[in-house]
DRENBA-377261 format. One record per residue (C-alpha): residue in three letters; x, y, z. Coordinates in steps of 0.1 Angstrom, whole numbers. Example, Ala and Ser with C-alpha at 12.3 -4.5 7.8 and 13.67 -1.06 7.14 Angstrom:
DRENBA-377261
- rest, c1, c2, c3
- ala, 123, -45, 78;
- ser, 137, -11, 71;
//
This chain:
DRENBA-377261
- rest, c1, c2, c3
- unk, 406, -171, -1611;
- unk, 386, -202, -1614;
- unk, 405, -240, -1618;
- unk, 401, -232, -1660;
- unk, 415, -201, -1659;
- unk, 448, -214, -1631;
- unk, 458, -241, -1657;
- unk, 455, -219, -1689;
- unk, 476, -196, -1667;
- unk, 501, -225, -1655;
- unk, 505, -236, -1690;
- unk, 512, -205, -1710;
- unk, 538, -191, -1678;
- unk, 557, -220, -1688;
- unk, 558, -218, -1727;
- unk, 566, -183, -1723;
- unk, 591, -193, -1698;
- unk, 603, -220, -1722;
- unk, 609, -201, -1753;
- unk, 631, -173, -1731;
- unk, 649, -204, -1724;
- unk, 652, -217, -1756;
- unk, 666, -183, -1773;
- unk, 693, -181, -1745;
- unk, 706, -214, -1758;
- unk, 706, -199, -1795;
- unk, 723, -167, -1782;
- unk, 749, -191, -1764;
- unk, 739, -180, -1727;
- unk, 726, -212, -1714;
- unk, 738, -249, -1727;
- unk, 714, -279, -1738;
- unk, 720, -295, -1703;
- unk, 707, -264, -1686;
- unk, 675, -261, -1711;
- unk, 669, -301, -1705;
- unk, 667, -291, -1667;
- unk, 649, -257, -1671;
- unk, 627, -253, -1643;
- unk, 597, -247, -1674;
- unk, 606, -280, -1692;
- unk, 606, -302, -1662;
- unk, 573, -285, -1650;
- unk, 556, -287, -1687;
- unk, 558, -326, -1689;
- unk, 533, -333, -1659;
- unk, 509, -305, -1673;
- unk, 508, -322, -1711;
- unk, 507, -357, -1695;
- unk, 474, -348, -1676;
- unk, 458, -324, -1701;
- unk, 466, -337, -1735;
- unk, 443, -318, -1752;
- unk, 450, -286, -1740;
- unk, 486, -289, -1747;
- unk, 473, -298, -1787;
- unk, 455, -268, -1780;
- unk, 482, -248, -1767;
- unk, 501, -253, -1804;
- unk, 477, -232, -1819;
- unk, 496, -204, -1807;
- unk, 518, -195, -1834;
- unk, 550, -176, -1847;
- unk, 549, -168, -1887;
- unk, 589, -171, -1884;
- unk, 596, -211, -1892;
- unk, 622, -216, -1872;
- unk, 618, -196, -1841;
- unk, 616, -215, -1802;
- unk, 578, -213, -1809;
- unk, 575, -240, -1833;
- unk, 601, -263, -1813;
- unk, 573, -256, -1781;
- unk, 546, -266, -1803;
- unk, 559, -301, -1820;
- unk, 570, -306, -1780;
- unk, 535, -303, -1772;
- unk, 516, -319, -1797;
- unk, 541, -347, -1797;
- unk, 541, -354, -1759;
- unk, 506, -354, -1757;
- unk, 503, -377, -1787;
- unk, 525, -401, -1772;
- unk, 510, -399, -1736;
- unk, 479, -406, -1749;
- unk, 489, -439, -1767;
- unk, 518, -452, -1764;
- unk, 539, -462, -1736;
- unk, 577, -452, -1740;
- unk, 584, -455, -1707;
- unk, 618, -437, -1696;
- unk, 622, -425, -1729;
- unk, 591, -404, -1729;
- unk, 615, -374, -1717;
- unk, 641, -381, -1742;
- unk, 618, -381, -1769;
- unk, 606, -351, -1756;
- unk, 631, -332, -1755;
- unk, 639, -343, -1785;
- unk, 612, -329, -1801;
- unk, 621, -297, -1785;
- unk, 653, -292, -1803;
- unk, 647, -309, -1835;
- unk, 655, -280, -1856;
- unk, 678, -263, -1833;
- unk, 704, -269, -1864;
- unk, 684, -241, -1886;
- unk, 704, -215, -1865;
- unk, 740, -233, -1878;
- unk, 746, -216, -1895;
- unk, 727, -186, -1886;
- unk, 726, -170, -1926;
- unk, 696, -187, -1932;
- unk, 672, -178, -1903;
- unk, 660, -145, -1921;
- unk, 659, -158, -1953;
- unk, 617, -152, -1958;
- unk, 614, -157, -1991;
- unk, 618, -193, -2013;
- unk, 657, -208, -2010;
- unk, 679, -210, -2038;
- unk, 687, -241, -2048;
- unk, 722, -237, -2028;
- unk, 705, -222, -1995;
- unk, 679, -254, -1999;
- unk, 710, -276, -2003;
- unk, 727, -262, -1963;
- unk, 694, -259, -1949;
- unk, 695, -299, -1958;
- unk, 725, -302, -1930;
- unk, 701, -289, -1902;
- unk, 694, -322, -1891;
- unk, 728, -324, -1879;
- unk, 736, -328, -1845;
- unk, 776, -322, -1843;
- unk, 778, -286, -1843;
- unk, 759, -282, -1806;
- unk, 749, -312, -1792;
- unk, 764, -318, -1761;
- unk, 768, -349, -1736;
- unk, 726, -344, -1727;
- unk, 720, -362, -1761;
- unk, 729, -398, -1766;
- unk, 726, -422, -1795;
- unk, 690, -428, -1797;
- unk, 680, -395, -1794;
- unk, 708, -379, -1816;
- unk, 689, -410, -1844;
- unk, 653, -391, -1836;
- unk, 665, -360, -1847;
- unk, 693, -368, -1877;
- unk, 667, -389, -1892;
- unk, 635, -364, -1889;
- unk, 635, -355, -1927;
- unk, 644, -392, -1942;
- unk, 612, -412, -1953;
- unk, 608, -452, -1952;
- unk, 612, -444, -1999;
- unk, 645, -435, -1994;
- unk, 635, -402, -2006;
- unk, 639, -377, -1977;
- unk, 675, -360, -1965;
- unk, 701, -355, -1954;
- unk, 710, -394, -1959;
- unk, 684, -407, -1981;
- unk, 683, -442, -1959;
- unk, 650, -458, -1957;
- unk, 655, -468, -1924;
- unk, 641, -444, -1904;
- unk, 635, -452, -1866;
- unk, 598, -451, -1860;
- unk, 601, -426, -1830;
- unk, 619, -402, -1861;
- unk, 593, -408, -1883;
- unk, 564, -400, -1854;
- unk, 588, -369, -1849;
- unk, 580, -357, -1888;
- unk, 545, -365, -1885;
- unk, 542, -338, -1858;
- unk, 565, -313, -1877;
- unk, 548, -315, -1907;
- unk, 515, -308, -1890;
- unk, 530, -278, -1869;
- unk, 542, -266, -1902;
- unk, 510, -269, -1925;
- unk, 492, -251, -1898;
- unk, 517, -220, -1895;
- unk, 517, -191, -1917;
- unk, 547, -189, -1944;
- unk, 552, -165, -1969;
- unk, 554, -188, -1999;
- unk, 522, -211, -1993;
- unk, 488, -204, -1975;
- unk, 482, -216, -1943;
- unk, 462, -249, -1935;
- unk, 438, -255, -1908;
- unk, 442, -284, -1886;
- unk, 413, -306, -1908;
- unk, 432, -294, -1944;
- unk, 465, -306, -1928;
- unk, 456, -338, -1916;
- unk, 442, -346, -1951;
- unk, 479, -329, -1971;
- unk, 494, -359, -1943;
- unk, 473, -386, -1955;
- unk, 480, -385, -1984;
- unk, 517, -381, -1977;
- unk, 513, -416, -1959;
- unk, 529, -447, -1970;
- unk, 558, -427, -1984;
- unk, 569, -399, -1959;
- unk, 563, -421, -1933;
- unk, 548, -453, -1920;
- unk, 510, -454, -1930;
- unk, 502, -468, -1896;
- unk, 516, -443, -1877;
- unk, 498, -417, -1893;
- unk, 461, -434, -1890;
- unk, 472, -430, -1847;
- unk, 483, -398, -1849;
- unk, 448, -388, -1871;
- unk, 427, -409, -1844;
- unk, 444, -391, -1818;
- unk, 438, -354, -1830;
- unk, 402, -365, -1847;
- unk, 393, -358, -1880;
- unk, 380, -323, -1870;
- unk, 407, -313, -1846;
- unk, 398, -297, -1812;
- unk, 389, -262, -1820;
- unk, 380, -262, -1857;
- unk, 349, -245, -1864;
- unk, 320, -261, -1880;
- unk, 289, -265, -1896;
- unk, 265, -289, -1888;
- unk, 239, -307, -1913;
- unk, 211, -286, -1899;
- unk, 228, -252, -1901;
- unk, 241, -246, -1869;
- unk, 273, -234, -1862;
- unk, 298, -253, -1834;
- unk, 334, -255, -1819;
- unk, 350, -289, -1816;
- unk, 359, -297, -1782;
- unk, 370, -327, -1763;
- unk, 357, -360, -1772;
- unk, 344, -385, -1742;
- unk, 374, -407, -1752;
- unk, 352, -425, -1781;
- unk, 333, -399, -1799;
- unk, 335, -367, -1812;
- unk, 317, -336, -1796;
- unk, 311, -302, -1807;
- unk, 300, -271, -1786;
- unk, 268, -257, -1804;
- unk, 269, -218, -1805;
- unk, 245, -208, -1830;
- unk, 210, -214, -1842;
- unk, 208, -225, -1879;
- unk, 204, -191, -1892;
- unk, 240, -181, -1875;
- unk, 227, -161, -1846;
- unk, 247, -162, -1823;
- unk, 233, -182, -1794;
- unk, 239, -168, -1751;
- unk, 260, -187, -1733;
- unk, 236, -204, -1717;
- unk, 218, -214, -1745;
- unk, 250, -233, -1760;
- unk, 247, -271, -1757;
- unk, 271, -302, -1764;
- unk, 265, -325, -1797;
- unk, 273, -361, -1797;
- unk, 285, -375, -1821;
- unk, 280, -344, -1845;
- unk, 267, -347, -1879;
- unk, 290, -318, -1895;
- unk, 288, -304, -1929;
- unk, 322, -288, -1932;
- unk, 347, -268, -1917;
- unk, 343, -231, -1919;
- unk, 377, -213, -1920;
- unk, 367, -176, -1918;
- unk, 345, -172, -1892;
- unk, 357, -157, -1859;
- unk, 339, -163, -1825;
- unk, 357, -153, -1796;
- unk, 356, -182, -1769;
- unk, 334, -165, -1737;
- unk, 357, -162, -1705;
- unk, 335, -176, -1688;
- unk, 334, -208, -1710;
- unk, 349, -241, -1696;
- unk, 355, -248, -1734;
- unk, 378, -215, -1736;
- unk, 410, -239, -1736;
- unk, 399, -252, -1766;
- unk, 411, -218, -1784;
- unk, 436, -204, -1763;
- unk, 449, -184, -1793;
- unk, 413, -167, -1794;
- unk, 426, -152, -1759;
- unk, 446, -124, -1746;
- unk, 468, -141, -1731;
- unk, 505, -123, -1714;
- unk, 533, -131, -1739;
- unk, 555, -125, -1705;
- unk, 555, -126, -1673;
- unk, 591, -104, -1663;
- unk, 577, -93, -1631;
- unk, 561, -124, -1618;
- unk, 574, -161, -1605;
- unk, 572, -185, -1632;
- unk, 574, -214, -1604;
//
């Protein structure tokens, strides 16, 4: 397996290991304290922190349930590498972290509304409001700050959000809902469509200045681009490409097929700076190559184990 291939491995062992994790603290066989030291939590943070984009990329991996482990995993991801990338938290990176992890582990108190799959009545909308809480589970591995991130994830700087309606929401809470509203545009639900990453980030701009600081969401749009890594595209002159990582100041694209749409070899593909695209281009499906060293940019184009039960996870 070449060095591609090892840390696509590494990364999805551990989300897999992560989310078996995460359900044995909703089934009430591990505690918070244990899931904070899981061996795949601790050994996730140094991956994200050195490969920030293919922890973003990671979080296209979805589950069509809202408020299964998977969509905890992804806001932990995309949030992580958000903040590693520009921001310095310090010691508190962790926390926040973590954090971000849990942050709707209150959907499953009570548990009556996690198969609810159609729209809530107006009396299910009004307890699902109380998932915010912390007092039901948390345990001593939450402490103030944290136990703010997480209460405060659904209030908004109007005064407008829940449970509380205060309009002043910690920025760290607020950076916490820009990442869950993303992670939830993007995943399927059975009472909207589905948004790719470009649609969301436009839905969140517009929610600026209200649902949270306006600031904080121009960082979080520099930071995933306005294309985000792996939306497909078409260029001015026809051509068809794959966003990939930028070289820290622009944005590059992956060039796969001529203008007419045939599909170019592999070795024919070639790297646009600075791309002039046309628009995004939502329903066409091109399966990353293996071979690629872009194939991390789709991870969710590849077959990748969804467990590992006979292997080490170390």
């Amino acid at each position: 397996m070449d060095a591609t291939g090892d840390l696509l491995d590494r990364f999805n062992r551990h989300i897999v290991g992560l989310e078996c994790d995460y359900l044995a603290v909703i089934r009430g066989n591990k505690t918070l304290a244990q899931l904070r030291t899981s061996v795949h939590f601790e050994a996730l943070l140094p991956l994200i922190d050195g490969h920030t984009e293919m922890a973003v990329s990671f979080a296209r991996i979805k589950s069509g349930h809202a408020m299964t482990p998977r969509h905890g995993i992804n806001v932990m991801l995309v949030s992580r590498a958000w903040m590693s990338w520009g921001h310095e938290l310090g010691k508190r990176l962790d926390d926040f972290t973590f954090s971000a992890l849990i942050h709707d582990l209150g959907h499953w108190h009570p548990d009556d509304l996690v198969f609810v799959f159609a729209a809530y009545s107006h009396d299910q909308a009004r307890l699902l409001g109380a998932h915010t809480r912390t007092a039901p589970w948390r345990d001593a591995v939450l402490d103030d700050e944290m136990i703010q991130w997480i209460e405060n994830h659904h209030e908004q700087p109007d005064g407008k959000g829940y449970p509380s309606h205060t309009s002043q929401v910690p920025l760290l809470a607020q950076a916490l809902r820009v990442v869950d509203c993303y992670e939830g545009l993007t995943t399927a639900r059975r009472t909207r469509p589905t948004y790719t990453g470009f649609e969301a980030l436009v839905v969140l701009k517009r929610w600026s200045g209200y649902k949270f600081a306006k600031g904080l969401f121009q960082n979080f749009a520099r930071f995933m681009g306005e294309y985000p890594l792996g939306t497909l595209v078409k260029l001015s002159g026809g051509e068809r490409a794959i966003m990939v990582p930028s070289d820290g100041v622009d944005p590059r694209a992956l060039v796969v097929t001529n203008p007419q749409g045939d599909e170019l070899e592999q070795e024919q593909h070639w790297l646009e700076h600075t791309p002039a695209i046309d628009r995004e281009i939502k329903h066409w499906y091109w399966r990353m190559p293996d071979t690629s060293p872009w194939r991390f940019v789709r991870p969710d184009l590849l077959d990748l184990p969804r467990s590992y039960f006979d292997e080490s996870m170390d």
